[in-house]
MARKOLMI-808788 format. One line per 10 residues: number of its first residue (from 1); for each residue x, y, z of C-alpha. Coordinates in Angstrom, 3 decimals, decimal comma. Layout:
! MARKOLMI-808788
NUM) X Y Z  ... .
This chain:
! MARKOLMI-808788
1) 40,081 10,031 -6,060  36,276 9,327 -5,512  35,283 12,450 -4,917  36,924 14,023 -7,550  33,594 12,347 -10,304  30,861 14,091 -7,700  30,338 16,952 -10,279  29,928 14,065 -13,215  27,260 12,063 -10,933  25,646 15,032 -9,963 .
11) 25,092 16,473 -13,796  24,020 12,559 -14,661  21,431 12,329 -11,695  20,242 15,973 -13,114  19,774 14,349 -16,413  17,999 11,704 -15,476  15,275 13,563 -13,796  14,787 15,681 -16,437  14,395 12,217 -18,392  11,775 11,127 -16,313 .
21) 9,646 14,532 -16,803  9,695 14,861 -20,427  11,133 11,830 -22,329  9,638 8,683 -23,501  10,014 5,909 -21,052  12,662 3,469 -21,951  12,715 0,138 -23,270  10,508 -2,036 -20,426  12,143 -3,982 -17,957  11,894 -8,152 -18,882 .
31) 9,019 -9,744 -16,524  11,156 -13,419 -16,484  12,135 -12,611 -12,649  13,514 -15,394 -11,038  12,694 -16,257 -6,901  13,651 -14,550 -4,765  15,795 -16,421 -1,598  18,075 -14,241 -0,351  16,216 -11,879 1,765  17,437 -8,320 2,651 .
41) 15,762 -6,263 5,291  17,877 -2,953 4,157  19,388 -0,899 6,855  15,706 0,719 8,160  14,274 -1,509 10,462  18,136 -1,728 12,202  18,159 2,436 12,085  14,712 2,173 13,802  15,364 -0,457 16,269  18,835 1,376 17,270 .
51) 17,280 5,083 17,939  15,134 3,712 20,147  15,612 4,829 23,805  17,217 1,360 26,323  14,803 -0,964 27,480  13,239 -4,308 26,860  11,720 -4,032 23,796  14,649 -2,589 22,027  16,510 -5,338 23,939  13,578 -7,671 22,060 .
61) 14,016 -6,199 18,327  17,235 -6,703 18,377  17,699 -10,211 19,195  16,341 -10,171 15,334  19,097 -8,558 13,950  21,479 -11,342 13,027  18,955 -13,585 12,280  18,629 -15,090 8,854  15,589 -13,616 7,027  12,976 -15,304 5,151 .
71) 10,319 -14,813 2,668  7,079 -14,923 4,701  3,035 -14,490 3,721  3,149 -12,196 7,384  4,709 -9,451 5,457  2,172 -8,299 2,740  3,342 -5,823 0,381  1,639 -2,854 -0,116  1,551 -0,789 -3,768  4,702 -3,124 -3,567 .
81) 6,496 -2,533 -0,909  8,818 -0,044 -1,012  7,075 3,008 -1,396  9,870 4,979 0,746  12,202 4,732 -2,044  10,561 3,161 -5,045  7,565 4,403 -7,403  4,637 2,192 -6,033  2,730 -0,225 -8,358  6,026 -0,901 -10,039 .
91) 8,364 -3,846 -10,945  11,005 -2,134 -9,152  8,780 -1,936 -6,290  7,531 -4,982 -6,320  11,335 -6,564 -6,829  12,290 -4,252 -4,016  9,727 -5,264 -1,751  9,884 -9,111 -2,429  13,854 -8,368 -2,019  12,554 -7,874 1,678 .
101) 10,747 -10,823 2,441  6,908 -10,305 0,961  5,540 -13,233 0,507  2,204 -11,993 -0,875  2,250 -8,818 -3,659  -0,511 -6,031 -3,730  -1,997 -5,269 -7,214  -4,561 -2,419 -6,781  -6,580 -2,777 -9,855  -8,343 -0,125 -11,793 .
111) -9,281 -0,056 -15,456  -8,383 1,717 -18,829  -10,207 3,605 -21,629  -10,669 0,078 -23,415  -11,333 -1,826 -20,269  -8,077 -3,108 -19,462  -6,609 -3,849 -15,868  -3,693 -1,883 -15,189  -2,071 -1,726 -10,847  -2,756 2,195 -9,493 .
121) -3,327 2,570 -5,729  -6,502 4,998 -7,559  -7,668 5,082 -10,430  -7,285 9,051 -10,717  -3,903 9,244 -9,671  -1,597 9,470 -12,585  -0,960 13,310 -12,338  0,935 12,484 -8,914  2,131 8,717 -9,509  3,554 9,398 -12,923 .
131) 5,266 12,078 -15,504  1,668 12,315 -17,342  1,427 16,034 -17,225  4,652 16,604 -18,643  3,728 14,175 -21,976  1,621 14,856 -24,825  -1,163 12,421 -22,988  -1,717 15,193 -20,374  -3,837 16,936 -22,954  -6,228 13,601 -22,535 .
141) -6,484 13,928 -18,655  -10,047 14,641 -17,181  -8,518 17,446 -15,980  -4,725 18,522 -17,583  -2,489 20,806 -15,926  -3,645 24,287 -14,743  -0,652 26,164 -13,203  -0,715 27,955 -9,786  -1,923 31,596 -9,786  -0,296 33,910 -7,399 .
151) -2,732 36,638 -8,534  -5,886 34,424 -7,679  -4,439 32,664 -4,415  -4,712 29,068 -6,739  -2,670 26,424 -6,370  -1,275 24,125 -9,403  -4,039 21,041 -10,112  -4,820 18,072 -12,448  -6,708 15,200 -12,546  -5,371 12,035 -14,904 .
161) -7,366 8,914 -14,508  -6,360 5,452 -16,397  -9,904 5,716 -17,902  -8,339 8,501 -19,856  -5,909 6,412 -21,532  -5,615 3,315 -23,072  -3,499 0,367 -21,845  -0,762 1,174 -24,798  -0,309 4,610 -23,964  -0,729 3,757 -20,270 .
171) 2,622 1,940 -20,801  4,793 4,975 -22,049  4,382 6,545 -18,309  7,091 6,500 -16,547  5,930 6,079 -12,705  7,547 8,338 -10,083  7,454 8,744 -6,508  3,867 10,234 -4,793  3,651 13,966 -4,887  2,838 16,997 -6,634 .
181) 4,059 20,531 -5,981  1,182 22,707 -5,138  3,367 26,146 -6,236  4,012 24,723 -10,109  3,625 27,443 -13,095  4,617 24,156 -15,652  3,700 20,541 -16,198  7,610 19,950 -15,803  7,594 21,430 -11,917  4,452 19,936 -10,717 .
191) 6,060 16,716 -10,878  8,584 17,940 -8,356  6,625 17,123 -4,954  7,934 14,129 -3,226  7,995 14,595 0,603  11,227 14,688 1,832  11,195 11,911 3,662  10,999 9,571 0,592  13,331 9,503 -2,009  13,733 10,573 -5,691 .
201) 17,173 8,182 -6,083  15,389 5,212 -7,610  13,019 7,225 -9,312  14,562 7,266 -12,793  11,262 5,882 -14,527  9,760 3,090 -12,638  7,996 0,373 -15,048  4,380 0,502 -14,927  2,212 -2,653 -15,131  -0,400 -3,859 -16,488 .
211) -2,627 -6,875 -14,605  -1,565 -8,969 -16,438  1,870 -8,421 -16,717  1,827 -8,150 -13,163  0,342 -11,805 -12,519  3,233 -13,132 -14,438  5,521 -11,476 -12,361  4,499 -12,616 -9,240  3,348 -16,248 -10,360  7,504 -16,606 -11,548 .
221) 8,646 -14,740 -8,256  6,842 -17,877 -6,685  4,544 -15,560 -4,500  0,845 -15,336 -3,895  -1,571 -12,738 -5,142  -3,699 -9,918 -3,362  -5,138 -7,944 -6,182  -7,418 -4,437 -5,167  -10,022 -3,762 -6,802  -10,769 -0,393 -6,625 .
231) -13,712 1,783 -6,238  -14,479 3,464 -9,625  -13,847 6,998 -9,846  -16,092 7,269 -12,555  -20,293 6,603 -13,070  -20,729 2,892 -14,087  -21,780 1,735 -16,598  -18,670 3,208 -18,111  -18,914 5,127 -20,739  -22,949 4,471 -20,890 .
241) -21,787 0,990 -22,218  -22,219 -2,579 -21,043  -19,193 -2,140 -18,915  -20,862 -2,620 -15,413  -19,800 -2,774 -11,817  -20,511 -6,377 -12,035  -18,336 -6,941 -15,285  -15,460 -5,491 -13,682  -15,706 -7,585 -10,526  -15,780 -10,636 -12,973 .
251) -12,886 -9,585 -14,727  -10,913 -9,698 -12,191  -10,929 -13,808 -11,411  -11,205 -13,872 -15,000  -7,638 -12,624 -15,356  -6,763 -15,400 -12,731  -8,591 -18,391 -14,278  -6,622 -17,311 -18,058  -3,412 -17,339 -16,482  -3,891 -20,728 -15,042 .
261) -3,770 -19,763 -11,628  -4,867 -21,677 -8,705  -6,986 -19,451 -6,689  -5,485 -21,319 -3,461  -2,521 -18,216 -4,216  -5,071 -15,695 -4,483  -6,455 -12,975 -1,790  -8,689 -10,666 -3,506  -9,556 -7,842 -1,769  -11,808 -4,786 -1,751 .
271) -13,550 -1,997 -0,029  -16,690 -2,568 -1,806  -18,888 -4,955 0,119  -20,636 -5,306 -3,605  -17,732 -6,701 -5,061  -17,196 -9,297 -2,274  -20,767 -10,090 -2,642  -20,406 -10,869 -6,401  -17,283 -12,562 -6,190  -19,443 -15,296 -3,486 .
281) -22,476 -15,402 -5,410  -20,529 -15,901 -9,071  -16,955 -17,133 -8,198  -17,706 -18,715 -4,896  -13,932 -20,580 -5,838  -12,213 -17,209 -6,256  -14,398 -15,706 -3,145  -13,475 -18,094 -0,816  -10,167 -15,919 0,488  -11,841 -12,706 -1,044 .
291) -10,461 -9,859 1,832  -13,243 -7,416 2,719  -11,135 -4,195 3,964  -13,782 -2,625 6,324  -13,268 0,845 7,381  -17,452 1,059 7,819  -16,626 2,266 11,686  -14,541 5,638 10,286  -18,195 6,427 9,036  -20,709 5,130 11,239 .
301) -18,723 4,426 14,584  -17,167 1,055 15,884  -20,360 -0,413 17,281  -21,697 0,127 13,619  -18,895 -1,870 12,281  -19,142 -4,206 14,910  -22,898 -5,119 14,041  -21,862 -5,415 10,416  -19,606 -8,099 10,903  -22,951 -10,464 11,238 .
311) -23,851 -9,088 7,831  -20,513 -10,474 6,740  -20,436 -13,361 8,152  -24,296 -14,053 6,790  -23,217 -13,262 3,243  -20,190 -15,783 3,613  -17,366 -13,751 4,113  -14,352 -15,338 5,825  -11,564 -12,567 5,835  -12,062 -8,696 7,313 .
321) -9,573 -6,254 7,392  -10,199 -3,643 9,394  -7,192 -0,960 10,505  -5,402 -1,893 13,406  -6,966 0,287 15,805  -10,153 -1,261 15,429  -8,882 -4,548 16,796  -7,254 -2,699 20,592  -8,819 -0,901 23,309  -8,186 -0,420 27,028 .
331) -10,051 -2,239 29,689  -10,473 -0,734 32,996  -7,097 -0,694 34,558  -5,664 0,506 31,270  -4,070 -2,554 29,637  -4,334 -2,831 25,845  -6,547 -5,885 25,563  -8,286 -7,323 22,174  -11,428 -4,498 21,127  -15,464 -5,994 21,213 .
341) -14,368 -6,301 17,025  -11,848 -8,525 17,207  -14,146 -10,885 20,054  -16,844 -10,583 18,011  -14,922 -11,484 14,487  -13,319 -14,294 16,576  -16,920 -15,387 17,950  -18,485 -15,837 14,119  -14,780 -17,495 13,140  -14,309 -14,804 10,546 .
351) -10,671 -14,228 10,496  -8,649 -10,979 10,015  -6,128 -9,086 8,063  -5,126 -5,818 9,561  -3,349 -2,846 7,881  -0,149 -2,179 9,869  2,240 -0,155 8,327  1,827 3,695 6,072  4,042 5,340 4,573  4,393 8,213 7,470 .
361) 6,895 10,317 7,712  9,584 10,784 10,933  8,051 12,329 14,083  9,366 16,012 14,600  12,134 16,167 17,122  9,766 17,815 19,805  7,749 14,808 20,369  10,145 12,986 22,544  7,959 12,388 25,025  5,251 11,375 22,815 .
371) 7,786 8,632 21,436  8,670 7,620 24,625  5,074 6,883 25,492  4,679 5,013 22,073  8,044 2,292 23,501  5,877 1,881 26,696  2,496 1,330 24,326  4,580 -1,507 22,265  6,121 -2,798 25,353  2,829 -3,463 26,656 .
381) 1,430 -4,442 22,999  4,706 -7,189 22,733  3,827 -9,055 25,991  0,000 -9,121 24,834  -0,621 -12,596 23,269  -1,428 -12,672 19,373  -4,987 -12,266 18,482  -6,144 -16,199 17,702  -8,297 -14,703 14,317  -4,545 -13,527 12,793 .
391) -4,531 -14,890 9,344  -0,431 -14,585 8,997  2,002 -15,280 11,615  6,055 -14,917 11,585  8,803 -15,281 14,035  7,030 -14,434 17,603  10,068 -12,222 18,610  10,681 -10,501 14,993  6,333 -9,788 15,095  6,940 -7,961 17,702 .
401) 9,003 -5,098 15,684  5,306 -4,452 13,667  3,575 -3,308 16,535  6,771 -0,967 17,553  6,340 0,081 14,494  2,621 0,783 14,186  3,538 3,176 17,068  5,199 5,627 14,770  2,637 4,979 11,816  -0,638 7,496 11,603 .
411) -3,169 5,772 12,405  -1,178 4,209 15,639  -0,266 8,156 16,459  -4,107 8,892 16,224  -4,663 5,986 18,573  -2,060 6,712 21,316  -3,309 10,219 22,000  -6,064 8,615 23,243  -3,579 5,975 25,150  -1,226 8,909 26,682 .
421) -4,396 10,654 28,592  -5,164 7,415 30,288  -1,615 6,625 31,150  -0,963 10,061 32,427  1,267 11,706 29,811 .
């Protein structure tokens, strides 16, 4: 009898996209979330763990699986973490990912046309991240819609920043998931782009936040803070005003200090060693768990990033966060073993946060072998002791499933090509 409603779903779930792309975004979901305590892993991590090939780090993972989950400051939400399935830098996301055990939610922060915070992994991302370009506020984008030309070889293009708008008509978007479709001749197709690896099913019109509205939503979730604060994508002073880089740094612990928040809850984070360096000199309170995500060795090399972590230290900077392969290396008889970054953060006491998880797709079917080589990597990685500078620990056999899982993410695929050549692959 089920089956006989499919063609009824199917025209609803039509409608509703169509909803998202050119309709006014619904009435907004209420912010009075209550906590969160019974935690729900969803069926991924027990589809990863299963697929993988016999041995004793699948034997490992799964000893997890019937374990009763908890909420845990380990598992750090990112644009709030469930960008597989949910619109990031929403309240569904963020109720989806603290449905899975965050115990600390990601704000990234960037500002509006009248100066107000709103969360956006970038600040010029709203042509991808939301139904802008198929609203009357496209016309305000820095750059609205240009369709693809077949004739010219161009593909479709915009650029929508939340400097564009202001908060108000920030808060008609609806968000949607990541994407954009490069082939688009209307504002209505370019919003059809997401991978296929995600999901469009909870992507009906995801609630966009402000700051502020996010603070309150974490603060009665019960959960701790890491707001973002982004680079700006546009010249500062803003505008030619008195809106400066330093103004915006201060606004951010200002938000915290209105809404009665003890900065005990809050990691503030950026990529800007400026902003870090305010924050100490200014809000030495709010600085003391300020995050400084260092990435200085993609420019300059690892010793470069190495040497900087003096600098860092000097300044009075207690947290780094570096990615994940700057903390590994292999020693001579090609064992993973802690990298001269991780000593040398360890050495000064600094202690670190490291990214862990992307949002990566599945590995192709004809890289087998490659995966097989990544279970030996986190085989090795699982019976190599926890770095002493980790900020966040969890269950010692359950940590074990991030590094299997690092395996599969980009940055770990970048680093095990240089593992597989040394280990004979």
């Amino acid at each position: 009898m089920l089956f006989q409603h499919v063609p009824v779903v199917a025209t609803l779930l039509a409608a509703a996209v169509i909803e998202v792309a050119a309709l006014p975004k619904r009435a907004q979901q209420s912010l009075g979330k209550h906590r969160v305590t019974n935690i729900e892993l969803g069926p991924r991590p027990y589809y990863l763990v299963d697929n993988m090939e016999a041995g004793p780090l699948k034997d490992r993972l799964g000893a997890c699986s019937e374990d009763a989950m908890r909420p845990t400051k380990f598992s750090i939400s990112h644009r709030g973490g469930a960008c597989l399935q949910f619109p990031e830098e929403t309240v569904e996301s963020i109720m989806a990912g603290t449905r899975m055990g965050a115990g600390i939610q990601e704000c990234d922060v960037a500002f509006t046309k009248d100066r107000q915070f709103v969360c956006r992994h970038d600040q010029c991302d709203l042509h991808t991240t939301t139904n802008i370009v198929a609203t009357e506020l496209g016309a305000k984008c820095t750059q609205p819609f240009t369709p693809a030309s077949a004739a010219n070889g161009t593909a479709a293009s915009a650029k929508c920043c939340t400097s564009d708008l202001t908060l108000a008509e920030f808060k008609t978007l609806c968000g949607k998931m990541d994407g954009f479709n490069a082939s688009a001749t209307t504002p209505e197709d370019f919003l059809h782009g997401t991978p296929g690896w995600r999901t469009d099913l909870y992507a009906t019109c995801g609630t966009v936040l402000a700051h502020k509205e996010f603070i309150a939503l974490v603060d009665g979730l019960g959960l701790d803070f890491t707001p973002e604060l982004k680079a700006p994508a546009v010249p500062m002073p803003f505008e030619g005003g008195d809106y400066t880089f330093e103004a915006y740094a201060q606004q951010l612990a200002d938000e915290y200090r209105e809404a009665g928040v003890d900065f005990a809850r809050v990691y503030p984070q950026s990529f800007q060693f400026a902003a870090v360096r305010y924050w100490l000199e200014h809000e030495p309170a709010f600085a003391r768990q300020a995050v400084l995500l260092d990435e200085s060795g993609d420019r300059a090399g690892l010793e470069a990033a190495v040497a900087n972590l003096t600098r860092y230290k000097d300044a009075g900077v207690n947290i780094v966060a570096p990615p994940l392969p700057y903390l590994v290396e292999l020693d001579g008889a090609n064992a993973i073993v802690p990298s001269r970054y991780a000593r040398e953060a360890k050495r000064l006491g600094l202690q670190i946060i490291t990214w862990s998880l992307e949002r990566s797709g599945p590995w192709p079917p004809s890289t087998r072998r490659d995966r097989r080589a990544a279970l030996i990597i986190t085989t090795r990685l699982s019976s190599t002791p926890r770095p002493a500078t980790a900020t966040f620990t969890g269950s010692s056999t359950c940590w074990r499933a991030r590094w299997a899982l690092w395996a599969s993410s980009r940055i770990g695929r970048l680093r095990l090509r240089t593992m597989l050549t040394a280990w004979g692959f």
